[in-house]
FINUGU-694248 format. One record per residue (C-alpha): residue number from 0; chain; y, x, z. Coordinates in steps of 0.1 Angstrom, whole numbers. Layout:
BEGIN
> i, ch, v, u, w
> NUM, A, Y, X, Z;
...
This chain:
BEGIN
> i, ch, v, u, w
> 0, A, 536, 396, 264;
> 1, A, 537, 359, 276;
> 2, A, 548, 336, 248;
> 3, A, 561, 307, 256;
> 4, A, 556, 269, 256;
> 5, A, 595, 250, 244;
> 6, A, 606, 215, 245;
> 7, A, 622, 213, 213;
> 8, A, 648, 176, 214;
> 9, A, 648, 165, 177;
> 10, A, 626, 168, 147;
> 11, A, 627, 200, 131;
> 12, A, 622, 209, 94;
> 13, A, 593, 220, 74;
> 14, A, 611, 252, 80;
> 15, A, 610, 258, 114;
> 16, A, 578, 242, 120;
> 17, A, 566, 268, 95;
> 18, A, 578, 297, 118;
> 19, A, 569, 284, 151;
> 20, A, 535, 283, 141;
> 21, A, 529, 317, 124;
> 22, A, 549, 331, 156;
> 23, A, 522, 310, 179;
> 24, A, 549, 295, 197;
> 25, A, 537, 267, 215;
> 26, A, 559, 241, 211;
> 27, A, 570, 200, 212;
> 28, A, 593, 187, 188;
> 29, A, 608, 149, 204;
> 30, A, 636, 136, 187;
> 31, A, 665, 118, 216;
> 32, A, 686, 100, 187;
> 33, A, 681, 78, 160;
> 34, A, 713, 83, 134;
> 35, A, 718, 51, 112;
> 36, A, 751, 59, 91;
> 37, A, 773, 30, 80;
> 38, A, 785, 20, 44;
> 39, A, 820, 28, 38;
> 40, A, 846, -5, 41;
> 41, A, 854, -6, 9;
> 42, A, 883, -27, 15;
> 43, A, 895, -6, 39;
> 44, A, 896, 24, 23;
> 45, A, 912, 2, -10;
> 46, A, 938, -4, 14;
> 47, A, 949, 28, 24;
> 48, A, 944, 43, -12;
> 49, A, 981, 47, -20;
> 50, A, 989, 58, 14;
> 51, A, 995, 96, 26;
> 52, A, 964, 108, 54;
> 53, A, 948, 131, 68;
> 54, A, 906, 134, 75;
> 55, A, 895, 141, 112;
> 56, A, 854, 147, 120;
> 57, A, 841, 160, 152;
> 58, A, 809, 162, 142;
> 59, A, 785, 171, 116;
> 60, A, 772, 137, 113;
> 61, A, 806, 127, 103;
> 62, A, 812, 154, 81;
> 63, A, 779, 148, 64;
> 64, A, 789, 109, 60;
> 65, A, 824, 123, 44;
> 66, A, 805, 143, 15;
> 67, A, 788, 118, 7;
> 68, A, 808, 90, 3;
> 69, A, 842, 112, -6;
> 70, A, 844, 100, -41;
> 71, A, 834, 67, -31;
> 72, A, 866, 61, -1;
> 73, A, 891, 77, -30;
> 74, A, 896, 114, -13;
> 75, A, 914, 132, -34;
> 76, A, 912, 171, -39;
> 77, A, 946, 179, -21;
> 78, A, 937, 159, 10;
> 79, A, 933, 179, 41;
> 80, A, 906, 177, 64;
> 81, A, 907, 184, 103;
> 82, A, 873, 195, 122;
> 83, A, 859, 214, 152;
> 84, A, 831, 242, 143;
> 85, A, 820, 265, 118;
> 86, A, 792, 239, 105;
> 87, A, 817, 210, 98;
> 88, A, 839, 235, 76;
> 89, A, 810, 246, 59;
> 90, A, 797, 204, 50;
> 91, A, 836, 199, 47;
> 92, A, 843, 227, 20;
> 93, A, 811, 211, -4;
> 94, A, 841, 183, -9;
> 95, A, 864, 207, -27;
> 96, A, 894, 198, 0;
> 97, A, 910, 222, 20;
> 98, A, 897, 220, 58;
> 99, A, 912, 232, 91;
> 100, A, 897, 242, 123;
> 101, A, 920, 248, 155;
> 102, A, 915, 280, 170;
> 103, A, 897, 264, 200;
> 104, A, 869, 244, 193;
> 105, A, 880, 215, 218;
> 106, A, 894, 178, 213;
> 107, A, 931, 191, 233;
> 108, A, 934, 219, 209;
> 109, A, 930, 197, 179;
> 110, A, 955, 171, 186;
> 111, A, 971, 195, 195;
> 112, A, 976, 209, 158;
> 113, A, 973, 176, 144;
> 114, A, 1009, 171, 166;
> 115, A, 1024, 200, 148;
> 116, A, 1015, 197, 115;
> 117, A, 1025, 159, 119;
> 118, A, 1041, 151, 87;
> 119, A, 1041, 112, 86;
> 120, A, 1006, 111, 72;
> 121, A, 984, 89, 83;
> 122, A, 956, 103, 105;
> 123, A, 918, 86, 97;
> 124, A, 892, 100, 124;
> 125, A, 857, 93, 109;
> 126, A, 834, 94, 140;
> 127, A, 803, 77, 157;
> 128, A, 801, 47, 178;
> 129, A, 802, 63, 213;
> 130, A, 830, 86, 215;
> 131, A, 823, 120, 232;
> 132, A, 856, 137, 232;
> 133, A, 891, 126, 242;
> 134, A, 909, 128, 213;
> 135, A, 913, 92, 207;
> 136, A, 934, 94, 243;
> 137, A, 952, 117, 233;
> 138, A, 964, 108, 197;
> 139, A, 974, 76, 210;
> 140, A, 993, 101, 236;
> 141, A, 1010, 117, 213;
> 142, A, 1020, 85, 192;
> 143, A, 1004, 94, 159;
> 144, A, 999, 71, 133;
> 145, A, 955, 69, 132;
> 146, A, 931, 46, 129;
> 147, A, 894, 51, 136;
> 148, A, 864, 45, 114;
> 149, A, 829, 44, 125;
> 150, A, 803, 61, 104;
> 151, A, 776, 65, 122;
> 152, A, 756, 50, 151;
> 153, A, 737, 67, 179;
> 154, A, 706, 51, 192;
> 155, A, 689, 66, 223;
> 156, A, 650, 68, 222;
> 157, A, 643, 65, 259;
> 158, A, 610, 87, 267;
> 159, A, 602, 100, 296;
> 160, A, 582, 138, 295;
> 161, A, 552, 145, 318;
> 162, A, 548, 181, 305;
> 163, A, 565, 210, 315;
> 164, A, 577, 240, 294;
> 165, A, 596, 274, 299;
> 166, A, 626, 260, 278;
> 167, A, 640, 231, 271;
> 168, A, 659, 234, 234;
> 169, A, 689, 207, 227;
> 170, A, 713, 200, 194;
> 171, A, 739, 177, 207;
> 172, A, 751, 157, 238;
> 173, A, 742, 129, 223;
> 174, A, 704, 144, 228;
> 175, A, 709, 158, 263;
> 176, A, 728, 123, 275;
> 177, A, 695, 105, 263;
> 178, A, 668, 125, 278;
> 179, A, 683, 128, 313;
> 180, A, 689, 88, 308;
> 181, A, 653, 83, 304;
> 182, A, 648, 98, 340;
> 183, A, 642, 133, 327;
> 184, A, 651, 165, 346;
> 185, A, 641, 203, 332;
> 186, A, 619, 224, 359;
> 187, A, 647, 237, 378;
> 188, A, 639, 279, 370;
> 189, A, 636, 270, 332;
> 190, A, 664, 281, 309;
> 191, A, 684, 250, 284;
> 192, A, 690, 265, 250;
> 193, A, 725, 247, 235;
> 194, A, 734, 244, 199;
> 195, A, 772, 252, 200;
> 196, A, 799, 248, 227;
> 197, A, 801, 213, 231;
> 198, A, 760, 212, 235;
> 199, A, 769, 236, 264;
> 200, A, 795, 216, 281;
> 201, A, 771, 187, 282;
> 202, A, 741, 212, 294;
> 203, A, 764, 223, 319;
> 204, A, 775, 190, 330;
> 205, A, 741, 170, 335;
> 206, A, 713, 203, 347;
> 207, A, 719, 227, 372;
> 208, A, 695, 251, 349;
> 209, A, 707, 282, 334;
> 210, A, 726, 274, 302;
> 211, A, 722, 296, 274;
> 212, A, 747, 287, 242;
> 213, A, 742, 301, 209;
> 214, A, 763, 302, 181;
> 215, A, 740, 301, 158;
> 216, A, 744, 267, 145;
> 217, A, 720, 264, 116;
> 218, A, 681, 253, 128;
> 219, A, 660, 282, 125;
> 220, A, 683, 311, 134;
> 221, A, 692, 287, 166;
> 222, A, 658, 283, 173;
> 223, A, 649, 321, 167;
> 224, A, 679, 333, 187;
> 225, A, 662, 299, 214;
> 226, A, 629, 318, 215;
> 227, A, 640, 353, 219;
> 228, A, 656, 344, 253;
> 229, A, 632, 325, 270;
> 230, A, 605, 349, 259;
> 231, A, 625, 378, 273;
> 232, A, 631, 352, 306;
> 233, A, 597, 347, 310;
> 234, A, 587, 380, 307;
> 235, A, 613, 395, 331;
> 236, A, 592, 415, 363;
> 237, A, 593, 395, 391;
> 238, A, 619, 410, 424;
> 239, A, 602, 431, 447;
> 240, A, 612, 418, 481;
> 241, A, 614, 444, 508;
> 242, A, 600, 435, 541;
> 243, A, 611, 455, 575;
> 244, A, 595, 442, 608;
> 245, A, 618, 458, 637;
């Protein structure tokens, strides 16, 4: 059996470096992003202290930043937390808050509980500096009372990628925006392996490559789950084409 060679677009753990090798996976690990998280505005959050609100995050980074400056912003144990995937909840829940998911995983769907459960409260969307979703649209849409806070910022790392391998493995839009951006395009017949749906959307958006999504969000089993597929793609018998000369 064929094992194959993966573009892997971020820098993985000691972990899953571990396994790759003892699998004999040939592989590239090229991080797309560089994260720089922001302090918390002190002042800000000072202000606001006394004030009923409720916590947004769309994305891990965000809900990584919220753990662990909670204590610091003055969360309290009863304050509620909005999000958008399985991870987030489980970063979120580490704060000791209670934490809500929509039952689709899509900006619409969220504002669109966030407009239900509308109580007064003051919504604070922790989020990055490019915004990746319309929810911002559409809170202001729906007239809610919000205010956004940048936690994080997004740096591409513009690189462009001579070799060519039988998957191409991606965490975030954020990673797939910056490697086509740097003028890079997957061979069109290999598959693109997407960390949860909004990975996908983006995948499906910028290559015309199959798009496999997988829900497993944590590294390794992503990257197992990654390897399994384009091991059995590459080892799939090629068509027999009939020919009939009349």
């Amino acid at each position: 059996m064929e094992l194959p060679a993966i573009f892997i677009g971020r820098r993985l753990s000691a972990l899953t470096r571990k396994w790759l090798v003892s699998e004999q996976i040939k592989f590239i690990e090229q991080p797309l992003v560089r994260l720089t998280y922001r302090k918390p505005d002190i002042h800000f959050f000072n202000s606001i202290q006394n004030s009923e609100k409720k916590w947004v995050v769309t994305s891990s980074y965000a809900a990584h930043w919220l753990l662990r400056f909670a204590l610091k912003i003055g969360m309290k144990k009863d304050d509620l937390v909005y999000c958008l995937s399985e991870k987030q909840e489980r970063i979120l829940t580490k704060c000791g808050v209670r934490v809500v998911r929509p039952k689709s995983l899509n900006a619409y769907s969220l504002a669109e509980l966030l407009v239900e459960q509308n109580d007064g409260a003051k919504v604070i969307y922790l989020r990055g500096d490019k915004s990746l979703n319309p929810l911002p649209e559409l809170l202001d849409q729906n007239q809610l009372d919000w205010h956004s806070v940048e936690v994080y910022k997004n740096t591409s790392i513009e690189i462009m990628m001579n070799e060519m391998f039988d998957g191409y493995l991606f965490f975030s839009e954020s990673a797939i925006k910056s490697y086509k951006a740097s003028g890079n395009f997957p061979p069109p017949k290999a598959p693109v392996l997407a960390n949860g749906n909004r990975t996908a959307q983006a995948a499906w958006a910028e290559f015309p490559n199959l798009v496999l999504e997988s829900h497993e969000e944590e590294e390794l089993s992503f990257v197992k789950y990654a390897i399994q597929r384009i091991t059995e793609k590459l080892n799939e018998p090629e068509p027999k084409h009939r020919i009939i000369i009349e």
